[in-house]
C-alpha positions in Angstrom: 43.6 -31.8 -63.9 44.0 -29.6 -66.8 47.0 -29.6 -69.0 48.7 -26.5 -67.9 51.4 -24.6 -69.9 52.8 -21.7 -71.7 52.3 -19.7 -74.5 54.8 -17.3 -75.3 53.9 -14.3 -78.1 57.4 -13.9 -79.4 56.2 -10.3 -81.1 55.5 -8.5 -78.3 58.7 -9.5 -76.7 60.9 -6.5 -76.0 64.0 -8.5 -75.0 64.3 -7.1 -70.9 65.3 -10.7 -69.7 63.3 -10.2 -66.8 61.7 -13.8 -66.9 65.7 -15.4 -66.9 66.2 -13.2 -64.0 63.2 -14.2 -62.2 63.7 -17.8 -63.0 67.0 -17.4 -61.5 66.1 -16.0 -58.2 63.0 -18.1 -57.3 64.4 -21.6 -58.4 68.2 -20.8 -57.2 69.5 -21.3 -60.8 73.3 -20.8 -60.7 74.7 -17.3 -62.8 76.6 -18.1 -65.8 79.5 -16.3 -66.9 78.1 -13.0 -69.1 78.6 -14.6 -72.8 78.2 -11.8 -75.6 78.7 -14.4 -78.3 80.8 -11.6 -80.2 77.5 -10.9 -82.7 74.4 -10.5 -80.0 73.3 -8.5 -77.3 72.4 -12.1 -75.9 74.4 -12.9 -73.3 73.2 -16.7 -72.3 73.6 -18.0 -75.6 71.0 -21.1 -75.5 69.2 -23.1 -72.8 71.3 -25.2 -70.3 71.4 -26.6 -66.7 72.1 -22.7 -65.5 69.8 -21.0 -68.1 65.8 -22.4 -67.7 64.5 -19.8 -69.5 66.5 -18.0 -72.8 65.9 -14.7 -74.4 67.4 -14.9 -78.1 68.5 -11.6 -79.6 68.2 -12.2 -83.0 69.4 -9.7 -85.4 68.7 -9.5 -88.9 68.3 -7.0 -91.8 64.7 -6.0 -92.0 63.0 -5.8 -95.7 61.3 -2.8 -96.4 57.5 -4.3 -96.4 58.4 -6.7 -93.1 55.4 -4.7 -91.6 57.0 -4.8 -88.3 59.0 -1.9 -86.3 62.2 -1.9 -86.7 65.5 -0.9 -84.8 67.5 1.7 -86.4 66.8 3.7 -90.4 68.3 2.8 -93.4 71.4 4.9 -93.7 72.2 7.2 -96.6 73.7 4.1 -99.0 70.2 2.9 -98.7 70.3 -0.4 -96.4 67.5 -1.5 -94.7 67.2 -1.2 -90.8 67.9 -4.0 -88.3 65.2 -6.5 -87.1 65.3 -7.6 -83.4 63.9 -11.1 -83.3 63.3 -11.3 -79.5 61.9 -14.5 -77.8 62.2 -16.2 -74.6 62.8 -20.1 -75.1 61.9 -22.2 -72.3 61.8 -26.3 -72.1 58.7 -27.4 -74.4 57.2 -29.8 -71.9 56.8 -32.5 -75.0 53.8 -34.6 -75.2 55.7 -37.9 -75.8 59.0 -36.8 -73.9 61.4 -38.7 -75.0 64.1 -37.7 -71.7 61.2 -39.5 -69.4 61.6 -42.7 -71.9 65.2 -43.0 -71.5 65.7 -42.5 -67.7 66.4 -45.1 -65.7 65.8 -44.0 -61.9 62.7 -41.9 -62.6 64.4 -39.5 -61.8 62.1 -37.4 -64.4 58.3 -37.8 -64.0 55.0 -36.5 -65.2 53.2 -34.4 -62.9 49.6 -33.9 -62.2 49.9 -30.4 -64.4 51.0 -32.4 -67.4 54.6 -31.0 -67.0 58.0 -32.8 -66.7 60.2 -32.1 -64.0 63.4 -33.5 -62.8 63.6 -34.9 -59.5 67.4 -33.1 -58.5 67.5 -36.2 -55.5 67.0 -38.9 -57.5 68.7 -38.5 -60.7 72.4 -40.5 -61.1 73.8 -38.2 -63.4 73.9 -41.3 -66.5 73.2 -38.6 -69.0 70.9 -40.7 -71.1 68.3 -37.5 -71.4 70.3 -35.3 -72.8 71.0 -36.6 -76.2 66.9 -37.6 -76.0 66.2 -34.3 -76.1 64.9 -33.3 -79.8 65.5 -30.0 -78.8 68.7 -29.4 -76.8 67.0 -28.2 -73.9 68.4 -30.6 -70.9 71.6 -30.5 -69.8 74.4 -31.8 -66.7 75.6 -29.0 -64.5 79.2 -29.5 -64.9 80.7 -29.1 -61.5 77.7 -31.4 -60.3 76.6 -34.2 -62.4 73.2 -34.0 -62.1 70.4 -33.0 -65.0 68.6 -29.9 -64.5 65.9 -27.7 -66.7 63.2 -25.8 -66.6 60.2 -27.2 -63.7 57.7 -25.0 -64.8 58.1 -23.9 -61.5 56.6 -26.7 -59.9 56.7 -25.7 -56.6 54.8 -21.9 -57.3 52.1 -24.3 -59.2 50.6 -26.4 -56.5 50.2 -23.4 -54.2 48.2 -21.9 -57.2 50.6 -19.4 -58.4 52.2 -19.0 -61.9 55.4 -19.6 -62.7 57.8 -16.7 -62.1 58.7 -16.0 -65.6 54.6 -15.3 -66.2 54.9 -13.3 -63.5 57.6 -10.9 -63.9 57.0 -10.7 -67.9 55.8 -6.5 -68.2 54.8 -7.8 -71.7 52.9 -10.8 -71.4 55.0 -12.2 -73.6 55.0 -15.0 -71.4 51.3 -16.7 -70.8 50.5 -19.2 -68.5 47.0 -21.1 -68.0 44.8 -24.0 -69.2 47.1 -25.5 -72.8 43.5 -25.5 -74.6 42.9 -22.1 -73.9 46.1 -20.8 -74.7 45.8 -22.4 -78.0 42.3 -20.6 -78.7 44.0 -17.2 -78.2 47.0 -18.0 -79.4 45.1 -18.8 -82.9 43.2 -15.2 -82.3 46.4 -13.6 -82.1 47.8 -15.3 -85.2 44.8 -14.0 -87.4 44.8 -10.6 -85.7 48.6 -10.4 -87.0 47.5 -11.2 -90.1 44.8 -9.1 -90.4 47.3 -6.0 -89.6 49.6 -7.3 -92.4 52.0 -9.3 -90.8 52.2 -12.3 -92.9 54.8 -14.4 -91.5 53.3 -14.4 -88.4 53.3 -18.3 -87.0 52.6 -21.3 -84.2 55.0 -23.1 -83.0 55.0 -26.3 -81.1 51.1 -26.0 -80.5 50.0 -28.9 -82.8 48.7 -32.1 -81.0 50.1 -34.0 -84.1 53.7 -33.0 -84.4 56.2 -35.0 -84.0 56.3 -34.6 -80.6 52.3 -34.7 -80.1 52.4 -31.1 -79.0 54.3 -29.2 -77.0 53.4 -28.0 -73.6 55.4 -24.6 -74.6 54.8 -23.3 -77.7 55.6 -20.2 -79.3 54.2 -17.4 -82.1 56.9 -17.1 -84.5 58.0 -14.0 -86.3 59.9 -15.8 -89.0 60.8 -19.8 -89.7 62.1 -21.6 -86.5 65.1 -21.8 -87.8 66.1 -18.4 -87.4 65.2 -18.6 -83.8 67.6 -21.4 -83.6 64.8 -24.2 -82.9 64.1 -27.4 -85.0 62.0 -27.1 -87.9 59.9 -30.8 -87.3 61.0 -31.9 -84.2 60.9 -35.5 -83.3 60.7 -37.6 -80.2 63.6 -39.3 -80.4 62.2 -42.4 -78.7 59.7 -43.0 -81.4 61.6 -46.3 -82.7 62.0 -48.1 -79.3 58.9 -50.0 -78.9 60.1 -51.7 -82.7 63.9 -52.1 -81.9 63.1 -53.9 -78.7 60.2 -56.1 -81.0 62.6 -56.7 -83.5 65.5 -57.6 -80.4 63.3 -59.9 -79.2 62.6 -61.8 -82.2 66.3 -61.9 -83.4 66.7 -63.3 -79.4 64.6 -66.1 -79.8 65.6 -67.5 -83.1 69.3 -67.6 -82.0 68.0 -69.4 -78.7 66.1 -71.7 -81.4 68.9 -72.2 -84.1 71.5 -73.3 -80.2 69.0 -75.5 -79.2 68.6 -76.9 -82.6 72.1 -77.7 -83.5 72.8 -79.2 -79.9 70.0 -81.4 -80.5 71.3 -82.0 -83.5 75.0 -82.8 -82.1 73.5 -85.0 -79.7 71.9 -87.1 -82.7 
């Protein structure tokens, strides 16, 4: 089948959270505890075993020629207005996943969409694929044990509907289809931003040779990832594996040699 996954168009975002709350209802996600971080009108903070899907309130002062809207006019003294960042974060859905590499029931799979999922029955609760995780998204639900994060709604995708964030986005912030397609517009939208003026318009996570081969998720940035609190060159933390365990191996069998060696020797 086709890859299938999301592209989400962080400037047409307009911060209503409705895709956390429909990711909430339809995959029984757990409420957290309202969290205004003392700074943000973002009360979930980051991504997490109850929080699937993230919208960051980024605020920032906004330079004169940012070519964007802006929330609130420079006051009498002369400062600028505020910039709302807003953009909905969401599990990337890595090309070389690194949490699949590291688990040890298979508990996480690969499904026929291309996606990763966690199997909630099978995993142990080891925590090996959370530290994996180049981008903090996984995490253990503390008063159960278990991994959880996004599915990509799994369950909605096999009966040939999109996932519920897609769905209950007013926006369409949040787009879900064919990955190869979404990258097509997604580069359309880029140069139409630029061709209005906004420069720092950006792709995020939609290159096949990242560090991460491509995400199934990927974003159009408003400013550096940073700011939107998401690693500059992610990594799949895996990467050096295949040579530890070549280099293990080796180190393995020329101890076994140098034994059997000086117990021949001995013997002699």
């Amino acid at each position: 089948m086709s890859r299938m996954g999301f592209f989400t168009d962080t400037s047409v975002c307009i911060g209503c959270k409705a895709c956390e709350v429909a990711c909430k209802e339809w995959n029984g996600v757990p409420a957290d505890q309202p969290d205004l971080l003392g700074m943000s009108f973002d009360n979930t903070g980051d991504l997490g075993a109850n929080t699937w899907r993230h919208v960051a309130f980024v605020e920032k002062p906004a330079p004169v020629d940012l070519g964007m809207p802006t929330a609130g006019e420079p006051g009498e003294s002369g400062e600028p207005g505020v910039q709302w960042l807003m953009a909905s974060d969401v599990c990337k859905h890595c090309t070389h996943a690194a949490c699949l590499d590291v688990c040890p029931t298979g508990a996480l799979f690969r499904t026929e969409f291309d996606t990763v999922v966690v199997q909630e029955d099978v995993c142990n609760g080891c925590g090996y694929c959370v530290p994996a995780c180049p981008y903090g998204v996984i995490e253990k639900r503390e008063d159960d044990g278990r991994a959880f994060k996004c599915t990509l709604c799994y369950d909605r995708l096999g009966s040939g509907l999109e996932p519920a964030c897609a769905t209950a986005c007013p926006t369409d912030s949040i787009q879900y289809g064919e990955l190869d397609e979404l990258r097509e517009r997604a580069a359309t939208r880029v140069a139409t931003l630029h061709d209005e003026g906004v420069g720092q318009a950006r792709l995020y996570g939609h290159d096949p040779d990242d560090g991460v081969g491509g995400d199934g998720a990927f974003f159009l940035l408003l400013d550096e990832p940073e700011v939107y609190g998401l690693p500059p060159d992610p990594v799949v933390t895996t990467r050096d594996l295949p040579g530890m365990w070549r280099t293990a191996a080796k180190t393995a069998l020329g101890v076994a040699a140098a034994v059997a060696l000086a117990f021949a020797g001995g013997r002699r």
